[in-house]
N, C-alpha and C positions, 0 to 999 in steps of 0.2 A: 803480313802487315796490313792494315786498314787502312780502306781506302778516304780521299776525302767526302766520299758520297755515305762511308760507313760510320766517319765520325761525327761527334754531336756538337754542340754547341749549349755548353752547360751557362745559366744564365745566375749570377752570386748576388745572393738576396741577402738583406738587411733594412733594418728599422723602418718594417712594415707591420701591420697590426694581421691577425689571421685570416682576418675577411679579405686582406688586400692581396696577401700572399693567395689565398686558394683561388680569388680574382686572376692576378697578375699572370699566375702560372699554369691556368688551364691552356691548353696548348700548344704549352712547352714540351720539348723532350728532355730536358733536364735541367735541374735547379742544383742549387747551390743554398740549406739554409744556415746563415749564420747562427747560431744558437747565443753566442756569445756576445754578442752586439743587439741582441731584443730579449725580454725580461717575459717567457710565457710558464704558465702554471704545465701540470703536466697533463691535463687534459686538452692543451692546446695544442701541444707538442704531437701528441696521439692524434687530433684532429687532420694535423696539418701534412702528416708523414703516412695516414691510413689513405691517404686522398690519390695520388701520385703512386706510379710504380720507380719513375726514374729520381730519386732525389735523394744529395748526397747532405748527411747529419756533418755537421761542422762546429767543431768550440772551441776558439783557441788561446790559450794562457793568459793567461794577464789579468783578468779582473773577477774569475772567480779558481777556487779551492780546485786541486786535482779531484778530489769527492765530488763535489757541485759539477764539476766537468762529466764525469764520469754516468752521472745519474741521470744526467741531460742525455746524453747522448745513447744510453743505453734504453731511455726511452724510446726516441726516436727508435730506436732500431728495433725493438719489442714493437711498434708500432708500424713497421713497414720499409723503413728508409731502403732503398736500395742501395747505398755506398755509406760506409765511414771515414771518417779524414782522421788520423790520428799523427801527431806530430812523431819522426821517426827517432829523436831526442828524448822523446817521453820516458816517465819511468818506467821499468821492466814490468810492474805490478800491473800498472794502469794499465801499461798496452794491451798486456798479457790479455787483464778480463776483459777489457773491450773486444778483441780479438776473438774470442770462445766466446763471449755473448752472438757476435758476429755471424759465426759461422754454426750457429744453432738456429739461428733465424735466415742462413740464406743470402747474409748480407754481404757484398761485397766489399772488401779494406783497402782502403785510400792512405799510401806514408808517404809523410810530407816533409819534405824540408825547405826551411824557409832562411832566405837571407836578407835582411833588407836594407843594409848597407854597400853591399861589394858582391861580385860573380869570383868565387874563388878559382884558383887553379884549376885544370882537365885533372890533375893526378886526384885533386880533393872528390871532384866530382863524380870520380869514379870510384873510390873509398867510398860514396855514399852508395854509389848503386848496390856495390860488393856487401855492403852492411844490409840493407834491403832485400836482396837475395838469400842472407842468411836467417829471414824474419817470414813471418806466415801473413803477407802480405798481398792482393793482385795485382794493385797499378801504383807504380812512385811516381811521384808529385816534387819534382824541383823545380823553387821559384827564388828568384835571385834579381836583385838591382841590375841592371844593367848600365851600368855609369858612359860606356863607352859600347860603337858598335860592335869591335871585339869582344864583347862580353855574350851580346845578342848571341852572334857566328857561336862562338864556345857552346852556350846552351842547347843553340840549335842541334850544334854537331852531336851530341850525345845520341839523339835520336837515330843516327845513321846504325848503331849498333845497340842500343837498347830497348828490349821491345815491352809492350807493357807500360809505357813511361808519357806523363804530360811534363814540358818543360816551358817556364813564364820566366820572362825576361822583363820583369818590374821596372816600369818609368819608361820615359816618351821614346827612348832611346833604346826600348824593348818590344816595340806596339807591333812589329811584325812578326815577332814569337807566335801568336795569338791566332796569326792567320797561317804563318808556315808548318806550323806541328802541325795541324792533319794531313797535309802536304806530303809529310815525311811520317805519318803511322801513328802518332799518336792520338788515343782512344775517343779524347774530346778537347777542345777547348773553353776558353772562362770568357764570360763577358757581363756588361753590367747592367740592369733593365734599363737603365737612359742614361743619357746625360748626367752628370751630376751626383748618380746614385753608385759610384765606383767604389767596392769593395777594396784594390790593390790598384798603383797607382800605374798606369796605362793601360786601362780595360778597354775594349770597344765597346761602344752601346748595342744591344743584342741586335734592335733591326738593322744595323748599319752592318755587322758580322753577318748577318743574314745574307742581303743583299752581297756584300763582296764573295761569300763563299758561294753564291749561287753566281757568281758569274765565273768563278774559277772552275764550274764542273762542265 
């Protein structure tokens, strides 16, 4: 299990221009780029992911083609990304190539599941891990509303036996998810570069995660 001096602090970027990105995130140990939420040619994409060793390709449904999705992100990864996020829902085809693109270049796979209404049941939640295990995956991503603090506890708990795994407990009522998974082993946490710039709703701002994880070591 990882320690919290071993885990990172991945920082979720969106609707920055390339200059800001390659700005923002020198110095970071890990990013997050939304693909999906900024509009770059693919010479950008190659710019922005050849720069960084640690940065995870990210694009997620809704506003463009599983194609468009696909070509994005396979850029990125032809160009260096160190992690992929592929939703664990996706279809077999997509996952598939994404996956064998993946691990011809080195890159490590990120499956996600996202909830962003309700934290389902422990039985459902572990139907997902069990689905995850049966996939050519390295670390699952469960992120889940957190409506109530029970729901928080429940995502936590997963970590007590699952290794491998970040779990985000979405909204105000999830904001110590964020700090106790490395706590508890897993590999990194999200946060957001300021104020204002929140990717998923109860991020911490990156220097503020900074500062509380360096006083927890």
């Amino acid at each position: 299990m990882k320690t919290v001096r071993e885990s990172k602090i991945c920082v979720s970027i969106s609707g920055l221009s390339v200059h800001e990105i390659l700005k923002e995130t020198k110095g970071m140990e890990m990013a997050e780029i939304r693909l999906d939420e900024m509009k770059f040619t693919p010479e950008e994409i190659g710019e922005i992911f050849s720069a960084r060793a640690e940065m995870i390709a990210t694009c997620r449904p809704g506003t463009l083609k599983d194609e468009d999705r696909m070509r994005l992100l396979t850029k990125a990864i032809d160009s260096g990304a160190a992690y992929v996020d592929i939703e664990i829902e996706s279809k077999k085809w997509y996952r598939e190539k994404i996956i064998n693109e993946a691990r011809r270049n080195g890159c490590k796979v990120i499956l996600s599941y996202h909830n962003h209404r309700l934290t389902p049941p422990e039985n459902v939640l572990l139907n997902i891990a069990q689905k995850f295990k049966r996939m050519d995956g390295d670390i699952l991503k469960i992120a889940c509303k957190a409506n109530t603090i029970s729901d928080t506890a429940r995502l936590i708990g997963l970590l007590g036996h699952l290794k491998n795994t970040v779990v985000v407990a979405m909204g105000e009522k999830g904001r110590i998810s964020r700090v106790v998974g490395p706590l508890m082993g897993a590999p990194f946490t999200y946060a957001s570069l300021s104020k204002g710039k929140e990717t998923a709703e109860g991020q911490i701002e990156f220097r503020r995660m900074k500062e509380i994880m360096s006083s927890i070591v």
